[in-house]
N, C-alpha and C positions, 0 to 999 in steps of 0.2 A: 545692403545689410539685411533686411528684409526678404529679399531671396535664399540668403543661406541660411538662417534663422528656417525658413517654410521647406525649402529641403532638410536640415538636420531633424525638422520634424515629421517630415516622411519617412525618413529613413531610421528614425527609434520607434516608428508608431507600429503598437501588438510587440509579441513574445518573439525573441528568435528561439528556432532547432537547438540551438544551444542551452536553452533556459532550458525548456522542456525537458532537455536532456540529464542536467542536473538538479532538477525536481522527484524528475523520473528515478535517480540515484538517491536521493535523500529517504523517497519514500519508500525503495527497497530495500534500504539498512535497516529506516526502522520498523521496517517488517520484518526483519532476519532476527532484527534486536529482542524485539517481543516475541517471536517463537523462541530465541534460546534461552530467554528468559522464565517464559510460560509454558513451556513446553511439558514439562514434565508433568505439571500439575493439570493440560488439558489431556494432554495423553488417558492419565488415572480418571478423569472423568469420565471422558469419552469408553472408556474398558469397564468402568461401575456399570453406564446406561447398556453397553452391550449384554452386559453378565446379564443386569437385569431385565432387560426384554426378552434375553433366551430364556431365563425361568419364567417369566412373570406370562408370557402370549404364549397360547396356545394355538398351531396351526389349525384349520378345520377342514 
């Protein structure tokens, strides 16, 4: 008993490919999720700070 007990715990010990794999999937929905969420609102930021650098700096 003792042997299969020390194998079964060889054999779950660390993350499988497959975990990775569905972490990997979790954390690029909810990256998808918060860009279509937030998107539009970084978009308009990001186009204020442009507007404003192009008037505001002067090349030399």
């Amino acid at each position: 008993m003792a042997r299969s007990l020390l194998r079964r715990a060889r054999k779950d010990k660390g993350v499988s490919s497959v975990e990775y794999i569905i972490i990997l999937v979790l954390v690029a929905l909810t990256g998808i999720a918060v860009f279509k969420i937030f998107g539009g609102q970084i978009k308009t930021k990001m186009t204020t700070a442009n507007t404003t650098m192009q008037n505001d700096v002067n090349p030399q």
